[in-house]
C-alpha positions in Angstrom: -21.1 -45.9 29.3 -23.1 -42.8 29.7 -24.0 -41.2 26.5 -23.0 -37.8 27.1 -19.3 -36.2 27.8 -18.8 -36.1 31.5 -18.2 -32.9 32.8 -14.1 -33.0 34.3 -14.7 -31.3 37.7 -12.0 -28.5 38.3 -11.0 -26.1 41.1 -13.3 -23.3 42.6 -12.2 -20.4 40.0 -11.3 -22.4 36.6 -13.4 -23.0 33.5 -14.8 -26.1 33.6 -14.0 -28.3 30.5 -15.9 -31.2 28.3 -14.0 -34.4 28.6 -12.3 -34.5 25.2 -12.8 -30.3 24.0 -9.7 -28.2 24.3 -9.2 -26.4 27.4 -10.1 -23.0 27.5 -7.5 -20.5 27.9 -6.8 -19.6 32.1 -6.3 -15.8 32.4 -2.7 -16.0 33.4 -2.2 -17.2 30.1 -4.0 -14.6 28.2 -2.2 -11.9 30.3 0.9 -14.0 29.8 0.2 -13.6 25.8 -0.7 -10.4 26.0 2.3 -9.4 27.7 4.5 -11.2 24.9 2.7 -9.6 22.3 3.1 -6.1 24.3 7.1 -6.7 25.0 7.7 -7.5 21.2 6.0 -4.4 19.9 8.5 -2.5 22.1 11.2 -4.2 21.3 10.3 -3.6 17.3 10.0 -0.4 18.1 13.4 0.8 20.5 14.9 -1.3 17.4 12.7 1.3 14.7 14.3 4.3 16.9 17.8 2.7 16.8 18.1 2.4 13.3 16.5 5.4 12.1 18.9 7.2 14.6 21.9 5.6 13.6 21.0 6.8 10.2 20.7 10.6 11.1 23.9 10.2 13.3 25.4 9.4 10.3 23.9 12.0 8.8 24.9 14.5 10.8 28.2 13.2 11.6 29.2 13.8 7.5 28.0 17.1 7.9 29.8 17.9 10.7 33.0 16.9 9.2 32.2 18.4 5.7 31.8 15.0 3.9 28.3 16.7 3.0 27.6 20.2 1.5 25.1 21.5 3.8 23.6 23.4 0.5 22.9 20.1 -1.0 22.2 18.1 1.4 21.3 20.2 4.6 21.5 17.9 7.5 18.7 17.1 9.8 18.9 19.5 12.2 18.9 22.2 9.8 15.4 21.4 8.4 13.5 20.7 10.8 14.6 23.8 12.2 13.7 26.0 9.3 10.9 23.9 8.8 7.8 26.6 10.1 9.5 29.1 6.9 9.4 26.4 4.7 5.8 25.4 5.4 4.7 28.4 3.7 5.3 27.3 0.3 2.9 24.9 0.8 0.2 27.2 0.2 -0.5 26.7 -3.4 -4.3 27.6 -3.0 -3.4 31.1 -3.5 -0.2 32.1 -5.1 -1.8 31.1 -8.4 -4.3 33.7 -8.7 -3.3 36.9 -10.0 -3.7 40.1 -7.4 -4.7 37.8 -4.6 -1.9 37.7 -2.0 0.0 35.1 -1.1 -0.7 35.2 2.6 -4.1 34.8 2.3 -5.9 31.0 2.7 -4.6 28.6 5.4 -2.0 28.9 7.3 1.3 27.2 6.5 0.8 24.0 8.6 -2.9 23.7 7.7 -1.5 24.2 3.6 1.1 21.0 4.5 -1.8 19.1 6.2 -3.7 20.0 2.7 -0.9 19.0 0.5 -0.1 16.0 2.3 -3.6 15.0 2.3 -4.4 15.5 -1.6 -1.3 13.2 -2.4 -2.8 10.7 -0.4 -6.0 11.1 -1.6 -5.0 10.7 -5.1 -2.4 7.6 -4.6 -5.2 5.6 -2.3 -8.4 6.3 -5.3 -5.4 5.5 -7.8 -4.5 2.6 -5.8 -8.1 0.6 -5.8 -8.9 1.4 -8.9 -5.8 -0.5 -10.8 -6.7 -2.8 -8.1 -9.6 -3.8 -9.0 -8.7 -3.2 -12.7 -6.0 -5.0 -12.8 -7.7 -7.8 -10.5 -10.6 -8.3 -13.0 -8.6 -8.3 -16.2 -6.1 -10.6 -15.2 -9.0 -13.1 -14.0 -10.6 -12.7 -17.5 -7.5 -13.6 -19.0 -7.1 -17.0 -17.5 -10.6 -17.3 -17.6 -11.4 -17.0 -21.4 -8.9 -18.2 -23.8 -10.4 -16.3 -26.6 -10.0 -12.5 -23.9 -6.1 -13.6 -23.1 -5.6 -14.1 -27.0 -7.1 -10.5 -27.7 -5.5 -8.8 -24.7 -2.5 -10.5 -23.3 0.1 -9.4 -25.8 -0.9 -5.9 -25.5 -0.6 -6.0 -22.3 2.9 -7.7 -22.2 4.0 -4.9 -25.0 3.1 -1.5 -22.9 3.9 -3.1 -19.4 8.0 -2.2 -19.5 6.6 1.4 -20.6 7.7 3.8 -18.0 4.8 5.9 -16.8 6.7 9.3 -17.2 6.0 8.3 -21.5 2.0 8.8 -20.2 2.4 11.9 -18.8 1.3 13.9 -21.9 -1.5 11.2 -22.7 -2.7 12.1 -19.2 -2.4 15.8 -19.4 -4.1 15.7 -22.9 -7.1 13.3 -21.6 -7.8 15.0 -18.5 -6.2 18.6 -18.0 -4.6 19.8 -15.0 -6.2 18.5 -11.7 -6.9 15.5 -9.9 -7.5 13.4 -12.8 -4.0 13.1 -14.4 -2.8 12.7 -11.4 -5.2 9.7 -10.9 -4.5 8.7 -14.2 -0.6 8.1 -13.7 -1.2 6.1 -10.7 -3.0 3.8 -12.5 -0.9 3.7 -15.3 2.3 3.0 -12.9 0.4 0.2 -11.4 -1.9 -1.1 -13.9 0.1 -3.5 -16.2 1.9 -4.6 -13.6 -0.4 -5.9 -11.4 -2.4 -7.7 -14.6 1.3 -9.7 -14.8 1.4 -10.2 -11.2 -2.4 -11.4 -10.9 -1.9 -14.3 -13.7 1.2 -15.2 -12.1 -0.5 -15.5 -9.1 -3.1 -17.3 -11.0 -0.5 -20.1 -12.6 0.9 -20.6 -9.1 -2.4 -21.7 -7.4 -1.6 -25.4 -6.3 -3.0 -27.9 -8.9 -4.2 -30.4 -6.3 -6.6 -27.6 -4.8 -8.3 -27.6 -8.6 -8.1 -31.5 -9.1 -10.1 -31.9 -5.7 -13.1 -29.2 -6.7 -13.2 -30.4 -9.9 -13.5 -34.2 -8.8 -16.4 -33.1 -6.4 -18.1 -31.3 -9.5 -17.2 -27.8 -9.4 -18.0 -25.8 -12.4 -15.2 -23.2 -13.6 -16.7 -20.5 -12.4 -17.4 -22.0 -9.3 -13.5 -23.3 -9.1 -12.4 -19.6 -9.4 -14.8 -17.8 -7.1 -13.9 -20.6 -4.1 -10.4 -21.7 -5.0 -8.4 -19.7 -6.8 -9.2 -16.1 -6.4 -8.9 -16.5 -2.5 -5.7 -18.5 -3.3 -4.1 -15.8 -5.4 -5.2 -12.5 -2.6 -2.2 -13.1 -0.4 0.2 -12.8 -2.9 -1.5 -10.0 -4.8 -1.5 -8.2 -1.6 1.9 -8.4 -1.2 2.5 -7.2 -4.8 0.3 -4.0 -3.7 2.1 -3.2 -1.2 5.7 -3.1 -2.8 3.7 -1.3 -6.0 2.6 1.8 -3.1 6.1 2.0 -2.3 6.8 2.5 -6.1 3.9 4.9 -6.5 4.7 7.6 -4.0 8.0 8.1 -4.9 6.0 8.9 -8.4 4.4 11.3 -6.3 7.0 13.5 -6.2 7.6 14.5 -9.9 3.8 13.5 -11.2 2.0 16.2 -9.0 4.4 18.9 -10.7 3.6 19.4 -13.9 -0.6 17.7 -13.8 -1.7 19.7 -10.8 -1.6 22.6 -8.3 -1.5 21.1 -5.2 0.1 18.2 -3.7 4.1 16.7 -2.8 6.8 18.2 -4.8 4.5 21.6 -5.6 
């Protein structure tokens, strides 16, 4: 018996193939897959359209037979129309200042591009820092016995504080600017995520610990391998839902802590 695989001897065209390795994927396949990938993504997508069109049917449809006042709640059509007059309102870097007019600075679309783009700003830099916060902490609480003794309970105590009750801690800290603003998003997300992260951390599948541990992994070497990549998943999930939560703060927390933003 010869030592080495023997090479399987295909077709003129075909990838040839080591007796006993997977076959290499032929290109009609990988067009095939492609193709599957390409005609769900449209399908998800006519589907998208569908529903967020039945929706402003709807809509529209109460207006049209008075089931909605259109001075409360103007339907779509109405808007978007009107919504060039309404960008200018958006220019808050101005109409501040005292004897500066109010058509001066950028335009109305470039002050919604502006406005749109200092939420963002302040929700993503709010959003990695309680991350990576929250992250830390709640690994140092499972970690040391001694750190979840001290911490822990206070924790549990402020978490079902609603983050409008920090809105004159943040103003008083920080001002009016970017900071507060900051500052609420990580408040909102904060305790939260600590709760979610030793959850997370409880949940990790004893039998993956038992094994490291019986090949003589120390603890911090059981938490850097096993279970903080065992606990990302989920605490990604928890992140997303908790950005969800955070910009609808956006639009009463940029009113009263800064100049610019959603809801100015």
């Amino acid at each position: 018996m010869a030592t080495l695989a023997s090479v399987s001897e295909r077709p003129s065209g075909s990838v040839s193939q080591v007796d006993g390795a997977p076959a290499a994927p032929s290109a009609p396949r990988r067009r095939s897959a492609i193709a599957a990938q390409i005609s769900t993504s449209v399908q998800r997508l006519c589907w998208t359209l569908v529903s967020i069109g039945t929706f402003t049917a709807i809509w529209e449809l109460c207006w049209l037979t008075g089931l909605a006042d259109p001075r409360l709640l103007p339907p779509p059509h109405v808007f978007l129309s009107n919504i060039a007059e309404q960008a200018k309102y958006f220019n808050t870097a101005t109409r501040w200042s005292i004897g500066v007019n109010p058509a001066d600075g950028p335009s109305p679309y470039e002050a919604v591009m502006i406005t749109i783009g200092a939420t963002t700003m302040r929700v993503m830099v709010g959003l990695v820092i309680a991350s990576m916060l929250a992250i830390s902490l709640g690994v140092l609480i499972r970690y040391f016995l001694l750190f979840e003794r001290l911490t822990l309970p206070a924790i549990t105590l402020l978490s079902p504080v609603s983050p409008i009750a920090w809105l004159p801690v943040a103003i008083f800290l920080f001002g009016i600017g970017n900071a507060p603003a900051i500052f609420m998003v990580v408040i909102a997300l904060f305790f939260h995520m600590v709760l979610a992260t030793i959850s997370q951390i409880d949940g990790v599948n004893k039998n993956l610990i038992n094994v490291v541990r019986t090949m003589g992994a120390t603890k911090w070497q059981t938490y850097s391998r096993v279970i903080i990549p065992a606990i990302l998943p989920g605490l990604l999930v928890v992140l997303r839902m908790n950005l969800f939560a955070v910009w609808m703060w956006c639009w009463w927390r940029n009113r009263p802590v800064s100049a610019t933003g959603l809801a100015r």
